[in-house]
Gaussian input, Z-matrix of N, CA and C with variables (Angstrom, degrees):
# hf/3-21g

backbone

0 1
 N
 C     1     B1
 C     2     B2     1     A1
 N     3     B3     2     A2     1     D1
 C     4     B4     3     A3     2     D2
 C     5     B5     4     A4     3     D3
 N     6     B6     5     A5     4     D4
 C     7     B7     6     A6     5     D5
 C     8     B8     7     A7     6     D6
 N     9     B9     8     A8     7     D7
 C    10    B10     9     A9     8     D8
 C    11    B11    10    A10     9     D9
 N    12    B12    11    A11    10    D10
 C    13    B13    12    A12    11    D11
 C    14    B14    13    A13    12    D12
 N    15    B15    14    A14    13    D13
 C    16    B16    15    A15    14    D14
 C    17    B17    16    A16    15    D15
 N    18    B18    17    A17    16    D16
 C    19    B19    18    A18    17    D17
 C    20    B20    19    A19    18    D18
 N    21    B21    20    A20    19    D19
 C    22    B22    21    A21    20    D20
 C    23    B23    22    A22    21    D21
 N    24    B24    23    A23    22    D22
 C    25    B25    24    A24    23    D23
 C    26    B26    25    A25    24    D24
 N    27    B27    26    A26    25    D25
 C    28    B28    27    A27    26    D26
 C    29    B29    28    A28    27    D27
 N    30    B30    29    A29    28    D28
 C    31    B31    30    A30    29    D29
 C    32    B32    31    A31    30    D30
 N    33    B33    32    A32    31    D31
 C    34    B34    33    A33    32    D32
 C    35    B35    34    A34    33    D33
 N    36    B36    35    A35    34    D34
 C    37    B37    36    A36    35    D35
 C    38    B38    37    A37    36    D36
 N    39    B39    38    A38    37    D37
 C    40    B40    39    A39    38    D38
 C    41    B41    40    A40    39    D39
 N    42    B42    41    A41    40    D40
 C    43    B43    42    A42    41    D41
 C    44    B44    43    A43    42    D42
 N    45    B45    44    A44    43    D43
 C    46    B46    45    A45    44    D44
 C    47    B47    46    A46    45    D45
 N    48    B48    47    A47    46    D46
 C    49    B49    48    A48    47    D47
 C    50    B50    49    A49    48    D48
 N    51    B51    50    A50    49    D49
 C    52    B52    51    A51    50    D50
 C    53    B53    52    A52    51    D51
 N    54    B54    53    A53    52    D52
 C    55    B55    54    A54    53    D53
 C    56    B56    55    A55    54    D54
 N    57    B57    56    A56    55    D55
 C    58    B58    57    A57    56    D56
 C    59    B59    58    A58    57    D57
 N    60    B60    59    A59    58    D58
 C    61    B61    60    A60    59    D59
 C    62    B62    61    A61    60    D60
 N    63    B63    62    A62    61    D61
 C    64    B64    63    A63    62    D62
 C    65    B65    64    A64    63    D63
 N    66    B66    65    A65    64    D64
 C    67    B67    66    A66    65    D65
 C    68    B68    67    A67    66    D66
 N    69    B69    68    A68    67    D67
 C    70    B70    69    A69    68    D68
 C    71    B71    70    A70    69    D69
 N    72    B72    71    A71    70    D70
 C    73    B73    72    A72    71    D71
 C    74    B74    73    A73    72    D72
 N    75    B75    74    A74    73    D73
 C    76    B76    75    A75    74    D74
 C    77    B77    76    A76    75    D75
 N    78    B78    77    A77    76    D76
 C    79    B79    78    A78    77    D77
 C    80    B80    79    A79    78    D78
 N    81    B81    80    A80    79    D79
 C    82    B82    81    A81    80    D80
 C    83    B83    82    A82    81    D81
 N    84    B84    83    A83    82    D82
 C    85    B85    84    A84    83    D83
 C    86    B86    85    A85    84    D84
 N    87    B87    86    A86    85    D85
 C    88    B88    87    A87    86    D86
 C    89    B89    88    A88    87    D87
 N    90    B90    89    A89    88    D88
 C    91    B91    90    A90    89    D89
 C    92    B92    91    A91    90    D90
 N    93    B93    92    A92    91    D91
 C    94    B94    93    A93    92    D92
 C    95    B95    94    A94    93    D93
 N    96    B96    95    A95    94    D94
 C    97    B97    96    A96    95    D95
 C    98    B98    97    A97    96    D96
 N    99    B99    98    A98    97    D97
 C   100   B100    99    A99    98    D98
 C   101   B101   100   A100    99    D99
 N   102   B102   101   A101   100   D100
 C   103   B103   102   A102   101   D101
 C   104   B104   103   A103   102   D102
 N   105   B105   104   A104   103   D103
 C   106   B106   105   A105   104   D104
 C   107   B107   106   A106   105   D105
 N   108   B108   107   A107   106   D106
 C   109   B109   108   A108   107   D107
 C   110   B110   109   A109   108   D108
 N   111   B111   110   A110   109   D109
 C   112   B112   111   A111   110   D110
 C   113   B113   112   A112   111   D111
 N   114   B114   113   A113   112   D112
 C   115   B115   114   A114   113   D113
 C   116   B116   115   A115   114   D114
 N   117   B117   116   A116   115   D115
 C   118   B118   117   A117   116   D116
 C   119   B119   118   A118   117   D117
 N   120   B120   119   A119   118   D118
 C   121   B121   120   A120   119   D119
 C   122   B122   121   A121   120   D120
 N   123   B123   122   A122   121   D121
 C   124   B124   123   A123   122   D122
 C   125   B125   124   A124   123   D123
 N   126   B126   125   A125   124   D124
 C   127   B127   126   A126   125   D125
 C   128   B128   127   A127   126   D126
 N   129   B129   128   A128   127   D127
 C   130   B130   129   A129   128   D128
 C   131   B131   130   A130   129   D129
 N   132   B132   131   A131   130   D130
 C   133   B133   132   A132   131   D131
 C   134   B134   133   A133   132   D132
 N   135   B135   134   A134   133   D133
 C   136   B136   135   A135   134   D134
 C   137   B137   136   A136   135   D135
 N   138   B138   137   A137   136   D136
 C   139   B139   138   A138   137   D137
 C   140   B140   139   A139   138   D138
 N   141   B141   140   A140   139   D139
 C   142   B142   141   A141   140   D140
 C   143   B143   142   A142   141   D141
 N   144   B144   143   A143   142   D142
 C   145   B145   144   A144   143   D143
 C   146   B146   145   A145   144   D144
 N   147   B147   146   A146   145   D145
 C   148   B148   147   A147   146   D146
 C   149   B149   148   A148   147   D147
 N   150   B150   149   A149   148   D148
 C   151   B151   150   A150   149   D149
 C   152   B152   151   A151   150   D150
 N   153   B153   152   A152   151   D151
 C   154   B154   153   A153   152   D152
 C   155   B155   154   A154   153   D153
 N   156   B156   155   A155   154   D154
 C   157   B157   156   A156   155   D155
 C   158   B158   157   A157   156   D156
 N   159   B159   158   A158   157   D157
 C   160   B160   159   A159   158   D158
 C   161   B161   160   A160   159   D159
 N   162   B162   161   A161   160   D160
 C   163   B163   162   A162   161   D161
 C   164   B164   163   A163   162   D162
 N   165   B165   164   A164   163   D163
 C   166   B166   165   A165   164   D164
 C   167   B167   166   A166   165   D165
 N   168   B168   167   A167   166   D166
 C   169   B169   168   A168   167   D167
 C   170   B170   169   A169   168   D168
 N   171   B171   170   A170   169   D169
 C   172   B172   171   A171   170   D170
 C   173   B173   172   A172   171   D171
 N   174   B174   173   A173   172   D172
 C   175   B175   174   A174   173   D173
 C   176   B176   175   A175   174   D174
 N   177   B177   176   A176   175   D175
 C   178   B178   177   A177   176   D176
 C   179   B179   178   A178   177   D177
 N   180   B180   179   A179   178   D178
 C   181   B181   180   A180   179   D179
 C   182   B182   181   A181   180   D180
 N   183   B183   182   A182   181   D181
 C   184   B184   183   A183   182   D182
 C   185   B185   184   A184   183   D183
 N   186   B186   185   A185   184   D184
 C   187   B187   186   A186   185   D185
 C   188   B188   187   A187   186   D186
 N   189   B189   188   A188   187   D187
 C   190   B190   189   A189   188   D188
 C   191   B191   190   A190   189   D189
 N   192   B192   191   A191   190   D190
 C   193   B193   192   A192   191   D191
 C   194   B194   193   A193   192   D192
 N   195   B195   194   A194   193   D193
 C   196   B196   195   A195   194   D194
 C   197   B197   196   A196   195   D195
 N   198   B198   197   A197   196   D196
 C   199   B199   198   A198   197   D197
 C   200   B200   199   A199   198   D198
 N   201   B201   200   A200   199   D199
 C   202   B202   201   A201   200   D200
 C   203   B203   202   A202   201   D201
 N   204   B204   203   A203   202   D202
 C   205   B205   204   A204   203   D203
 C   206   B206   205   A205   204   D204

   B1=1.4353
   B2=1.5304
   B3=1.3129
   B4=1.3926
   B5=1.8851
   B6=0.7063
   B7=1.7747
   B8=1.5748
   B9=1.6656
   B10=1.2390
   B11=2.1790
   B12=1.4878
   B13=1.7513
   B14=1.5897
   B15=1.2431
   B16=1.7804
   B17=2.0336
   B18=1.3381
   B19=2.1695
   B20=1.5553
   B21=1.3142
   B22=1.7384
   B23=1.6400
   B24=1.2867
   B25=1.8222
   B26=1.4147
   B27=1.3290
   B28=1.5555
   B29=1.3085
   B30=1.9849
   B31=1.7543
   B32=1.6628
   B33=1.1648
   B34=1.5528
   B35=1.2006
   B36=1.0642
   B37=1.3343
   B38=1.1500
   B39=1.6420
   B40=1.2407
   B41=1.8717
   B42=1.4198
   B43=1.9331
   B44=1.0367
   B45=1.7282
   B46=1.1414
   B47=1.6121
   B48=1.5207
   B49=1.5866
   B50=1.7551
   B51=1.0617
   B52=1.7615
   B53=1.8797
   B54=1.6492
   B55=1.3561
   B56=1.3626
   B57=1.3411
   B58=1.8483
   B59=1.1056
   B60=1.1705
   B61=2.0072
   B62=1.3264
   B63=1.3219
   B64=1.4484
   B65=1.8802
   B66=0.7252
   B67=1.7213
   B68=1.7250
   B69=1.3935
   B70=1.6390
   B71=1.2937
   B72=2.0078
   B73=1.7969
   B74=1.4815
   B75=1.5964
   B76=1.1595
   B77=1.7356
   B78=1.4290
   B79=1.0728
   B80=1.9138
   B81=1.4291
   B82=1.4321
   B83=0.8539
   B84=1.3451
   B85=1.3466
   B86=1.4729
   B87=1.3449
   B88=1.6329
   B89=1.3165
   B90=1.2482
   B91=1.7960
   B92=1.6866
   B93=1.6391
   B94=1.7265
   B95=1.5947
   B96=1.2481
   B97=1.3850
   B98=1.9482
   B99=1.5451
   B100=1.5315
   B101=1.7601
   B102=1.6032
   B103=1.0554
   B104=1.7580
   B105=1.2029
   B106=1.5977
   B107=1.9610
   B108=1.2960
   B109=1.2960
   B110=1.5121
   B111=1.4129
   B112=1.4724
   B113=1.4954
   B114=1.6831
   B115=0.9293
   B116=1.4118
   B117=1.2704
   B118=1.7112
   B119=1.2269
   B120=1.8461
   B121=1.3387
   B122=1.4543
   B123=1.7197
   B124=1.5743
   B125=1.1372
   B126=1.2670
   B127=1.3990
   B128=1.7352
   B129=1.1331
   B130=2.3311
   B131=1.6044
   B132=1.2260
   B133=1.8658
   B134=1.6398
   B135=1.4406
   B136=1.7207
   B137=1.8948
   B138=1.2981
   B139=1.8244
   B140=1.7997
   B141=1.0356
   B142=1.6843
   B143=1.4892
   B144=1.6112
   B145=1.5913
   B146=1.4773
   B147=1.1128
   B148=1.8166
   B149=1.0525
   B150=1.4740
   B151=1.1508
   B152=1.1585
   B153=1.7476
   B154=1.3363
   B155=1.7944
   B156=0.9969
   B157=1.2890
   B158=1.7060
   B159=1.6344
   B160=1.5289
   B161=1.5531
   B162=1.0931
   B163=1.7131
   B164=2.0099
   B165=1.7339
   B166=1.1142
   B167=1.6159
   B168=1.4087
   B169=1.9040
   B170=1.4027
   B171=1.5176
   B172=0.9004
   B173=1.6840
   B174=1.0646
   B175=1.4606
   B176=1.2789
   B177=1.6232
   B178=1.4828
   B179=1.7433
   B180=1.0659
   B181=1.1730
   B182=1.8471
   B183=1.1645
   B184=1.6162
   B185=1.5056
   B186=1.1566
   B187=1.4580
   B188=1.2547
   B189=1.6018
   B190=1.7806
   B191=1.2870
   B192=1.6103
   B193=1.4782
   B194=1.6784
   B195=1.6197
   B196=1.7822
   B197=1.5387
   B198=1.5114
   B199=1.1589
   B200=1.0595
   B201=1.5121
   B202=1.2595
   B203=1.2148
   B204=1.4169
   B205=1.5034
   B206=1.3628
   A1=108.26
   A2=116.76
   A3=126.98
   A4=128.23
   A5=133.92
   A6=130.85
   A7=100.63
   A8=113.90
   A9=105.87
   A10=92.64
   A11=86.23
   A12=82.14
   A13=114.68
   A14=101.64
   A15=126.42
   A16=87.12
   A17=99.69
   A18=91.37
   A19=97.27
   A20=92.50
   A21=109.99
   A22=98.54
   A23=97.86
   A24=104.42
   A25=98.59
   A26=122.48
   A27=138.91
   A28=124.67
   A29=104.90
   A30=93.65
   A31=115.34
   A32=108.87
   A33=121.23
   A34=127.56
   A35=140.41
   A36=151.30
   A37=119.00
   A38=120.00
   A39=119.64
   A40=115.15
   A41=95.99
   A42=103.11
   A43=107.06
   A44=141.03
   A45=136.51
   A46=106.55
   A47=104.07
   A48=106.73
   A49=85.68
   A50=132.04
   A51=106.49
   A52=78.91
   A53=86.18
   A54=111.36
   A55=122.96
   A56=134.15
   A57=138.65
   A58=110.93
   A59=138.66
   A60=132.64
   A61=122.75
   A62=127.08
   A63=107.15
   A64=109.96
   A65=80.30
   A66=97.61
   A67=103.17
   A68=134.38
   A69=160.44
   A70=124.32
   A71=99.26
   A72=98.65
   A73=87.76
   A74=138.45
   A75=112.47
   A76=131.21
   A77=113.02
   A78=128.84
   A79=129.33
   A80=100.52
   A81=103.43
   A82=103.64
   A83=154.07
   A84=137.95
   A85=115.96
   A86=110.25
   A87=109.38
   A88=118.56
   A89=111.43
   A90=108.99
   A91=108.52
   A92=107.82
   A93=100.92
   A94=108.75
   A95=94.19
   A96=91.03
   A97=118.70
   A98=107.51
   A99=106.13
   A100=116.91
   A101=117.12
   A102=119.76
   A103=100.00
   A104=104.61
   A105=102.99
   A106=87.65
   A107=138.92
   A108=123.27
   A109=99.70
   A110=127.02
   A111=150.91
   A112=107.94
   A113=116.17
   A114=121.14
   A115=142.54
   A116=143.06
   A117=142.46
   A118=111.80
   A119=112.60
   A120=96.38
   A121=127.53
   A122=131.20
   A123=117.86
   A124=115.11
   A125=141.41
   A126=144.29
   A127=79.20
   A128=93.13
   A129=115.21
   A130=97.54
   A131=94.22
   A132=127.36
   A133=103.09
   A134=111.03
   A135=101.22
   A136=116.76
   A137=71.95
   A138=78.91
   A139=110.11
   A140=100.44
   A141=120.88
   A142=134.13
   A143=106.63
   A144=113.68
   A145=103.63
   A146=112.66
   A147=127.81
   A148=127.05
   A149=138.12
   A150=135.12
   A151=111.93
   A152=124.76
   A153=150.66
   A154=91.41
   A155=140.71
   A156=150.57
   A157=76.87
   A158=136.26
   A159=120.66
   A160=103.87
   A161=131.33
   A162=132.73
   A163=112.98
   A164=95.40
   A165=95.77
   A166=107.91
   A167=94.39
   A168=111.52
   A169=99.98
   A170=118.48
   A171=152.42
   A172=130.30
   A173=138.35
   A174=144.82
   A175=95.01
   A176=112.87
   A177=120.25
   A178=110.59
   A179=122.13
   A180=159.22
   A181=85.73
   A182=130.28
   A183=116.37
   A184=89.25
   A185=143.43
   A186=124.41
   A187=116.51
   A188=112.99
   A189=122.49
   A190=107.07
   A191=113.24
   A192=127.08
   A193=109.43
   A194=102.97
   A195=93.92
   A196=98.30
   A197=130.54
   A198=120.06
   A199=149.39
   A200=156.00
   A201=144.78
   A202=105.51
   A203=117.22
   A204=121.55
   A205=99.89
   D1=135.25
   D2=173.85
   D3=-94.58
   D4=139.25
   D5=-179.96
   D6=-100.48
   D7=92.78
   D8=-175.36
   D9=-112.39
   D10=121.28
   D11=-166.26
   D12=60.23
   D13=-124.22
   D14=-158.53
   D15=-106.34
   D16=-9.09
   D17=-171.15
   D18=-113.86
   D19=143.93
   D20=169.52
   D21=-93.44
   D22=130.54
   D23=162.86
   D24=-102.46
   D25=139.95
   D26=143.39
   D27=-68.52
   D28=94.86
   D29=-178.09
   D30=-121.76
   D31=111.21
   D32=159.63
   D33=-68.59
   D34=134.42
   D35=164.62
   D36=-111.04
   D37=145.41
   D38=-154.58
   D39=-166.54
   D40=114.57
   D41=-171.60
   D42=-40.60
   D43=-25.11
   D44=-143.65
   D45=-105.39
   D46=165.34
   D47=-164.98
   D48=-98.79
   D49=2.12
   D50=-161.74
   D51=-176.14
   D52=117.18
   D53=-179.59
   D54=-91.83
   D55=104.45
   D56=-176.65
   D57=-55.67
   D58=157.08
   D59=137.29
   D60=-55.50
   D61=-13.84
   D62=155.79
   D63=-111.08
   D64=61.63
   D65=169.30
   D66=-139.54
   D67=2.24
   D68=169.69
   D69=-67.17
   D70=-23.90
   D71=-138.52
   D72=-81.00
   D73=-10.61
   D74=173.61
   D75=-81.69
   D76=-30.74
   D77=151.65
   D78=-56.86
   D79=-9.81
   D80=159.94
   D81=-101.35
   D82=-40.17
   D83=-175.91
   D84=-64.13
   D85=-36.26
   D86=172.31
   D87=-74.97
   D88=-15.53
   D89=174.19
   D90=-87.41
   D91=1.06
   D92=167.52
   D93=-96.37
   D94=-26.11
   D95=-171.13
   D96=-78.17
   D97=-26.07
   D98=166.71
   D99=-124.16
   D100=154.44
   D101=-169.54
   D102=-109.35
   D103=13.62
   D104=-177.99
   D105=-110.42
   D106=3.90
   D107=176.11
   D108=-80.26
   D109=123.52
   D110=174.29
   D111=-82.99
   D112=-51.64
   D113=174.75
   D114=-139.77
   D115=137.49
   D116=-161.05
   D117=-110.54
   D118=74.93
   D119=179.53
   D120=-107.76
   D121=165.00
   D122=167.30
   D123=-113.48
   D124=124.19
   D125=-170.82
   D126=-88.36
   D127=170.42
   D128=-171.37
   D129=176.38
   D130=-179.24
   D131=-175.80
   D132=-96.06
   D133=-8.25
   D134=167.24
   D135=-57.16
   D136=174.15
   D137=-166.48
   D138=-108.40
   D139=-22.39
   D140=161.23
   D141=-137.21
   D142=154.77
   D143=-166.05
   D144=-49.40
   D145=147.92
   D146=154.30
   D147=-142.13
   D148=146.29
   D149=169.41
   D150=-124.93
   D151=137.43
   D152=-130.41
   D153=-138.35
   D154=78.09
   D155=138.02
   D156=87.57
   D157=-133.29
   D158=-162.22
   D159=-87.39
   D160=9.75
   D161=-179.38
   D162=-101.65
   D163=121.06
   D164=174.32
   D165=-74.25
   D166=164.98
   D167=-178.15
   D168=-140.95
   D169=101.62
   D170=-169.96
   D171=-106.34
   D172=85.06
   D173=-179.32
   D174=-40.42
   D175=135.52
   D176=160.94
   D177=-21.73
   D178=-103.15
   D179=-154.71
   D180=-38.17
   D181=-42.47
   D182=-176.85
   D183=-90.13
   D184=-35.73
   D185=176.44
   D186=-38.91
   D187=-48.56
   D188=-172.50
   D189=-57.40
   D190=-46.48
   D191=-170.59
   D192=-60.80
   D193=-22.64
   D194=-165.15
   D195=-106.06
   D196=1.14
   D197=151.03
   D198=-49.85
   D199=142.31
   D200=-151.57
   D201=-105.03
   D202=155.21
   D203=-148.56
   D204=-99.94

């Protein structure tokens, strides 16, 4: 989990090139448990963005880019 400002992002990381919905269940459970998580993301070995029902899927390399400086 990240402290971006006043919002928690949810970040998973993950060996795999192509992320399932039940590969989620931990990042859903943490988005019941706080109302300050903004965002549910999985960094992976894909080569482009995806989104997996409310969780971004994010290639390394744009994760770094969308971090705050």
């Amino acid at each position: 989990m990240l402290e971006v400002g006043r919002d928690l992002w949810g970040v998973e990381v993950k060996s795999a090139r192509m992320v399932s919905p039940d590969m989620l269940t931990g990042l859903a459970s943490l988005g019941e448990r706080t109302k300050r998580l903004k965002r549910k993301i999985v960094v992976c070995l894909t080569d482009q963005r995806a989104r997996v029902h409310d969780v971004e899927v994010l290639p390394f390399r744009e994760f770094l880019a969308e971090l705050p400086a």
